[in-house]
C-alpha positions in Angstrom: 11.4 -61.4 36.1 14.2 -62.2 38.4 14.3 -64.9 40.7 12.8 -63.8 44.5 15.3 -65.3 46.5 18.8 -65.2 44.9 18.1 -62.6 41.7 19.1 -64.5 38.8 17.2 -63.9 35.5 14.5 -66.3 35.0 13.2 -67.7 31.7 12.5 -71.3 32.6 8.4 -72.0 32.0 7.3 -74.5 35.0 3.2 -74.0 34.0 1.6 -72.0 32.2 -1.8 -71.7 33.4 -3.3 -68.9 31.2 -4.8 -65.3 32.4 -6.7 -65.8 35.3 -8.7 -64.1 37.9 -7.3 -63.8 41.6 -8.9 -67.4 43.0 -10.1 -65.7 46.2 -11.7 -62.8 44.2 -15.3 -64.1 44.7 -18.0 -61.7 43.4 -21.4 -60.3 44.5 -25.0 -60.5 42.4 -24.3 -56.7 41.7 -20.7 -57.4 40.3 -21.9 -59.6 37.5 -22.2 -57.2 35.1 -18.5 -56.0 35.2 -15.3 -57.3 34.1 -13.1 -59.0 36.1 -9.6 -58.3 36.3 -7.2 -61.3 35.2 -3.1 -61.5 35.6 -1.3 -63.9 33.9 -0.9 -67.1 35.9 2.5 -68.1 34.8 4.9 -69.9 36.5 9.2 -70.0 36.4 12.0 -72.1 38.1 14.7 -70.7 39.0 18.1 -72.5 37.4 20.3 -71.4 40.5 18.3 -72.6 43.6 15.6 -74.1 41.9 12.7 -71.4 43.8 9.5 -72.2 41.5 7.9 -68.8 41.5 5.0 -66.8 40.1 5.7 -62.9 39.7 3.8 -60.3 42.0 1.2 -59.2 39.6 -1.1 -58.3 42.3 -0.1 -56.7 45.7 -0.6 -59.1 48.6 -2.3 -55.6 50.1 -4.7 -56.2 47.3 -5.1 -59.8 47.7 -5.5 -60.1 51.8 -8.1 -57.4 52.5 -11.2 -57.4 54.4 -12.9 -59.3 51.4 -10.7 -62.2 51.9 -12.8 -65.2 52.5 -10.7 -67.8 53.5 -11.8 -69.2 56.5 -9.3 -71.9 58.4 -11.7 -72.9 61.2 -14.2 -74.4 58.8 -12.5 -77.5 57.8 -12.9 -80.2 61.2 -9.7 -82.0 60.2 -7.5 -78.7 60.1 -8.7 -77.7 63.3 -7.7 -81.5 64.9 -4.5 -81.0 62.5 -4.4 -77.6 64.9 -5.3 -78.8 68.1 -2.5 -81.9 68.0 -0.1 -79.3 66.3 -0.4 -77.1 69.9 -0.3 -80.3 72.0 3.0 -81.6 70.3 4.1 -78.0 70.7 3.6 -77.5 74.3 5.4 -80.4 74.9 8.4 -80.6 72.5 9.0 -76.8 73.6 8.7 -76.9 77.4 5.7 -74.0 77.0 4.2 -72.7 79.7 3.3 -69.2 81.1 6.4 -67.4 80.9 6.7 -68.2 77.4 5.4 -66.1 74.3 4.4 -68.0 70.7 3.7 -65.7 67.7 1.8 -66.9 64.4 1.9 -65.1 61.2 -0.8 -65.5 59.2 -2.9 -66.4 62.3 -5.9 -66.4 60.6 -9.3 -66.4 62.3 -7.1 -68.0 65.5 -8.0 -71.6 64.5 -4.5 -72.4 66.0 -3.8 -69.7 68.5 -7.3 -71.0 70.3 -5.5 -73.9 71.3 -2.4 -72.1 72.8 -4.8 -69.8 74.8 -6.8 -72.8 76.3 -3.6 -74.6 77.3 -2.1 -71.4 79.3 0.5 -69.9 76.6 1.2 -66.0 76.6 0.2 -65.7 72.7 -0.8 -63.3 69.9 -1.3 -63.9 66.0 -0.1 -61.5 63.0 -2.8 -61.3 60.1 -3.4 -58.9 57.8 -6.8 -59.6 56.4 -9.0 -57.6 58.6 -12.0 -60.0 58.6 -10.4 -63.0 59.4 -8.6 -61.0 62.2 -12.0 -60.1 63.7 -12.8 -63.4 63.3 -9.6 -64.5 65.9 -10.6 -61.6 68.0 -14.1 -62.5 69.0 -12.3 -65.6 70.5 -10.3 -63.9 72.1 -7.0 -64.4 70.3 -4.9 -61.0 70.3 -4.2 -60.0 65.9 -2.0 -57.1 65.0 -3.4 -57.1 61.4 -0.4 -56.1 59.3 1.7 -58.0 56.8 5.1 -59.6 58.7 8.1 -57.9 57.6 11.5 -57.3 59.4 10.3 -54.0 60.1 7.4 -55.1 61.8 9.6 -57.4 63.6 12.0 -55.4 65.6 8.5 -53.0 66.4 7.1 -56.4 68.5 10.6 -57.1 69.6 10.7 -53.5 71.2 7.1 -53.5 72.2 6.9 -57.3 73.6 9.8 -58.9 73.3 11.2 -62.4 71.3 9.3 -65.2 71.1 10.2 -68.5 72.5 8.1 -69.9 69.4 6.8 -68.3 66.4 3.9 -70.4 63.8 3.9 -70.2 60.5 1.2 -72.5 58.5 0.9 -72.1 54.9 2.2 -68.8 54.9 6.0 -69.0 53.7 4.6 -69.2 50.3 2.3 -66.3 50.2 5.2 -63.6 50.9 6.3 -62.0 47.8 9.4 -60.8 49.4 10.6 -64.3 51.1 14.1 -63.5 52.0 12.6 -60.1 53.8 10.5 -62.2 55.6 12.7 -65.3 56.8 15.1 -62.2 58.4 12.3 -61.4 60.0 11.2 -64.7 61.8 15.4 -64.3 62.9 14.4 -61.0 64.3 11.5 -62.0 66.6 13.2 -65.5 67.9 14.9 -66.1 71.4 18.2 -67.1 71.2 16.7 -70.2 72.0 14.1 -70.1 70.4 12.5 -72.0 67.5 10.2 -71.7 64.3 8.0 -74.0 62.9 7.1 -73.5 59.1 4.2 -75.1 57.0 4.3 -75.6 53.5 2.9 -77.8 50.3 6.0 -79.8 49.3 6.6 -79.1 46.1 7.8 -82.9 45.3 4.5 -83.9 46.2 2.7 -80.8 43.6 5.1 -82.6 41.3 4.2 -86.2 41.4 0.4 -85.8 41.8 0.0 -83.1 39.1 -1.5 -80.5 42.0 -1.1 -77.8 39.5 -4.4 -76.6 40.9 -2.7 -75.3 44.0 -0.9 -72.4 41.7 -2.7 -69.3 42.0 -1.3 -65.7 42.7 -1.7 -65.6 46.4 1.3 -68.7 46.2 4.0 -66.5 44.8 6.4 -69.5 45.8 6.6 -73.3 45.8 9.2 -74.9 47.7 11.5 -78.2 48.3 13.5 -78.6 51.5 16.7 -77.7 49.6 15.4 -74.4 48.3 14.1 -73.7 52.4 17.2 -74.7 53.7 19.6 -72.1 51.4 16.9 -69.5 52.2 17.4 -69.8 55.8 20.8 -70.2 55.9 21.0 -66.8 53.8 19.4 -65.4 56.8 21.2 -67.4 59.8 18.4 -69.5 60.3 19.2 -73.8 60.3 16.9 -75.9 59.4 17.3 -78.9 62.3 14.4 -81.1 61.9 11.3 -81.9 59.3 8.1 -84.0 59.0 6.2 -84.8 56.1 2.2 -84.1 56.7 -0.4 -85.4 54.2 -1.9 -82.4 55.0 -2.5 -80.1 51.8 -1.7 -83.2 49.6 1.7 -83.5 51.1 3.5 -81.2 53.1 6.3 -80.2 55.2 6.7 -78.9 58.7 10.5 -77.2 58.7 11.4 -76.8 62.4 14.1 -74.1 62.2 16.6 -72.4 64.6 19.4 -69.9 65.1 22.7 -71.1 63.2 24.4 -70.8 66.1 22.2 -73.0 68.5 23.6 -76.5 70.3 20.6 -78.4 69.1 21.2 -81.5 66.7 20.4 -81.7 63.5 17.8 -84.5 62.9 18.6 -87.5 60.4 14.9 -86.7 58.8 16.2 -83.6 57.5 19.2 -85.8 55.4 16.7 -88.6 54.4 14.2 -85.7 52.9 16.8 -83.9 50.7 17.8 -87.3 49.8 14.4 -87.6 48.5 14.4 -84.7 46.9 17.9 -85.4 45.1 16.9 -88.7 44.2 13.7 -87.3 42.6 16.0 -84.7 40.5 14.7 -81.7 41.9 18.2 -80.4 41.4 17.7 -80.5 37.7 15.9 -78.5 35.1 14.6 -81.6 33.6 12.6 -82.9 36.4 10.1 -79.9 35.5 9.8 -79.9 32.2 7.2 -82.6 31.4 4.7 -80.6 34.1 2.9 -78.5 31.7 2.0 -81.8 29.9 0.8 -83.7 32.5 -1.7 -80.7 34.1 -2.9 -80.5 29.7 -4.1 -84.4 30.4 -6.3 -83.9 33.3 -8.1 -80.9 31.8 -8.3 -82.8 28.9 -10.2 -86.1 31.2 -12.0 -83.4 33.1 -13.8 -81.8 30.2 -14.4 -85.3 28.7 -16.4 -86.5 31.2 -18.8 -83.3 32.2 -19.6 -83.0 28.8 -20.7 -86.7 28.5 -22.4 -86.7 31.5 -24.0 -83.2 30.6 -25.0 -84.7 27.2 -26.3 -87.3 29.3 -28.5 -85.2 31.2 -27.1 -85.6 34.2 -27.0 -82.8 36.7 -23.5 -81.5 37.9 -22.3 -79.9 40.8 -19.0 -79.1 42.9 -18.5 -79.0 46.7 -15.7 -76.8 48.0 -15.2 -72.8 46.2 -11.7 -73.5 47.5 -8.8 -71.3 45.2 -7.2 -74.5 44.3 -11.0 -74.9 42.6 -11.0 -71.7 41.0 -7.1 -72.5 39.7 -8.9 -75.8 38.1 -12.1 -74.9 36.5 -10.8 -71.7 35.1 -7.8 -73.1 33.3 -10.1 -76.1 32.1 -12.4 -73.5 30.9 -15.9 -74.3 32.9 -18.4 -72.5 34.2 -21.8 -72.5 35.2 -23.2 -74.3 31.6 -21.4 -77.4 32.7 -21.6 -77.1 36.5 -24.6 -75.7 37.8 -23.8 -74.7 41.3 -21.3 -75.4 44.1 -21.7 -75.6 47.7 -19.7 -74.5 50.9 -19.6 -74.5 54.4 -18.5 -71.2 54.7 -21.3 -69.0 55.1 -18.9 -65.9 54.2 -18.9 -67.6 50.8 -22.4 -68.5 50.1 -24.4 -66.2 48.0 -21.2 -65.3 46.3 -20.1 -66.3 43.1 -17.1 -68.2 42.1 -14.2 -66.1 40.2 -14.2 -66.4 36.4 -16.6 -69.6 36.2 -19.2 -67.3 38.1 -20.7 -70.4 39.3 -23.2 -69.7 42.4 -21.7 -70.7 45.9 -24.5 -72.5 48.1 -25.3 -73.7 51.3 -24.8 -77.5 51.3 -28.0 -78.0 52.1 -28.7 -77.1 48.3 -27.5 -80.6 47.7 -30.4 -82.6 49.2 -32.7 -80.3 47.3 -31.0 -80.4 43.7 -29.8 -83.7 44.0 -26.8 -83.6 41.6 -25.8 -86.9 40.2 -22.3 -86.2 40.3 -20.3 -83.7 42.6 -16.7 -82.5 42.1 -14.9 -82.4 45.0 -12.6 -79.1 44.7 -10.8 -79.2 47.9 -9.9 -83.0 47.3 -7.5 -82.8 50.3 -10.5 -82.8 52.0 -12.5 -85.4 50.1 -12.4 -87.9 53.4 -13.7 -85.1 55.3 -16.4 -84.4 53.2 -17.3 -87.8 51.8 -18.1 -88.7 55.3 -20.1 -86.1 56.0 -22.2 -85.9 52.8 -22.8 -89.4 52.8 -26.5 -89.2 52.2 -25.9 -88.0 48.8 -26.6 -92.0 47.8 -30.0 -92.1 48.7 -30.3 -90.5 44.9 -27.6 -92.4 43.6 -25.4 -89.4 43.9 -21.5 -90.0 43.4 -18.5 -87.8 44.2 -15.9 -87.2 41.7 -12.2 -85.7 41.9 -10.1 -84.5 38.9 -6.6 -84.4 41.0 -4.2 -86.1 41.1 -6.3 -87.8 38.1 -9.7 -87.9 37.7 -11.7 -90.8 40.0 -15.1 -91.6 41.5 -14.7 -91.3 45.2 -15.5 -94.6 46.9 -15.7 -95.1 50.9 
């Protein structure tokens, strides 16, 4: 494999986390009786520019399709993360009428909902066809293709640049990154600007999120490794925030080279961090592998005791980053007996490799589990709060990352 971004031969091991299943590959009743397809869920750095990267085992085309089931408008605190998002937006960017905002990987217009309501011309880019219905019936325009270069001199002919274009937790779902960074070029204004989301890989790092690998994130990326990327494609990196969204991420605004506007000190203090941290080094991933090998092990320890017990188990959230955990630790339904989620596009389904049923939350109150594993623990405030009832049975919830805990309130 060679590296994505800059082609140099890669033989580093970040993680290896075993043959798995795609972690949004949720199966039907009927599909039970098949096998399911696994690709190797193995993970490299790259020694030149330090891009940690997964190869393309299966197509994106494969992988975002109208069986996707990954919902953004289902999680209350991404939504408010949304709606402030458009508000700072609107204001930082002078958006009003006349101007025209683009988001890739628009999703079921979670985002784009916000833009329409406060008055700005807008349209989202998604490929996954249910999702893109989803945006639709609220009236958010979706061209549902993949975003390419190609795609992006098609909207510049048909509709012009963009004054802003969106990107949230999409930068590392492209398999061809540097293809798709000339491409946000493309659609910009000369003026224009780009705002990027993505987990920050120092944070995957020092919490041990390896459970936010899977083979939808071909890429996992530092600030540095962003910032050459860009500047590859005449892009500049002039400002950054850190966001606790997604167990820490970053928000890259971005820019043409050539634009007057300054530089902001945040983006210096961040690569700092970075440097300081020794993301510039092969070393600083070497002991990863290790780490991710202890929480399995803690994991496993306690469902079987508590199983042994004969205590009931459960998990809340049939998020990927869940599927990423319980396949590598090996569990399935033996040790946890169900899980529930808000999604109804993901209830009745059954969880990739673990096959573990997905439910309606409401199957809590009427199994009352004595502990539940919070999958999504980015979300654990979220759904702590609203599941507090679970202690009128003495019901506890439990999270295995960044080490395994009882959630307390």
């Amino acid at each position: 494999m060679n590296c994505r971004h800059c082609a140099t031969s890669l033989s580093d091991v970040f993680i290896n986390l075993g043959d798995q299943p795609p972690s949004n590959s949720f199966l039907a009743k009927d599909e039970l009786g098949q096998p399911e397809e696994t690709f190797p869920l193995k993970v490299f750095i790259c020694p030149k520019c330090f891009l940690v990267q997964v190869d393309e085992h299966k197509k994106s085309s494969e992988i975002f399709n109208r069986s996707y089931v990954y919902f953004s408008s289902f999680s209350s605190s991404w939504l408010e993360h949304a709606r402030q998002y458009t508000e700072m937006a609107v204001n930082r960017f002078t958006l009003g009428g006349s101007s025209l905002v683009v988001e890739i990987a628009s999703n079921d217009g979670y985002l784009l909902q916000y833009m329409k309501a406060s008055g700005i011309p807008c349209y989202g880019v998604e490929p996954s066809m249910a999702t893109a219905d989803a945006a639709r019936e609220k009236g958010i325009e979706s061209i549902t293709e993949f975003f390419t270069t190609a795609l992006a001199k098609t909207l510049v002919a048909e509709r012009g640049r963009v004054d802003l274009l969106i990107g949230n937790n999409v930068l590392a779902h492209v398999p061809d990154i540097n293809d798709f960074v000339h491409g946000v070029k493309a659609v910009l204004k000369p003026t224009g600007a780009a705002t990027l989301e993505f987990p920050h890989l120092l944070q995957l790092v020092s919490q041990c999120q390896f459970d936010t690998i899977y083979h939808e994130h071909f890429s996992y990326l530092s600030l540095g490794t962003v910032q050459r990327i860009f500047a590859k494609q005449g892009l500049r990196v002039f400002d950054v925030e850190e966001l606790s969204t997604h167990g820490g991420s970053l928000r890259v605004f971005a820019c043409h080279a050539d634009d007057i506007r300054p530089t902001s000190p945040a983006v210096t203090r961040v690569l700092q961090c970075e440097r300081d941290a020794g993301m510039n080094s092969l070393a600083y991933y070497t002991a990863f592998q290790e780490q991710a090998d202890i929480r399995k092990q803690d994991l496993l320890d306690f469902l079987h005791t508590q199983k042994k017990a004969g205590k009931r188990l459960a998990a809340y959230g049939a998020a990927a980053k869940g599927n990423t955990l319980l396949n590598y630790c090996g569990v399935d339904s033996s040790l946890i007996e169900f899980c529930v989620d808000a999604s109804p596009h993901k209830q009745g389904l059954f969880m990739p490799g673990s096959r573990i049923p997905v439910l309606s939350p409401q199957a809590l109150r009427e199994r009352k589990p004595s502990f539940i594993l919070i999958l999504p623990w980015n979300l654990k405030t979220e759904i702590t709060a609203q599941h507090r009832y679970i202690r009128e049975w003495g019901g506890t919830f439990v999270t295995a990352i960044p080490r395994l805990g009882i959630v307390t309130d």
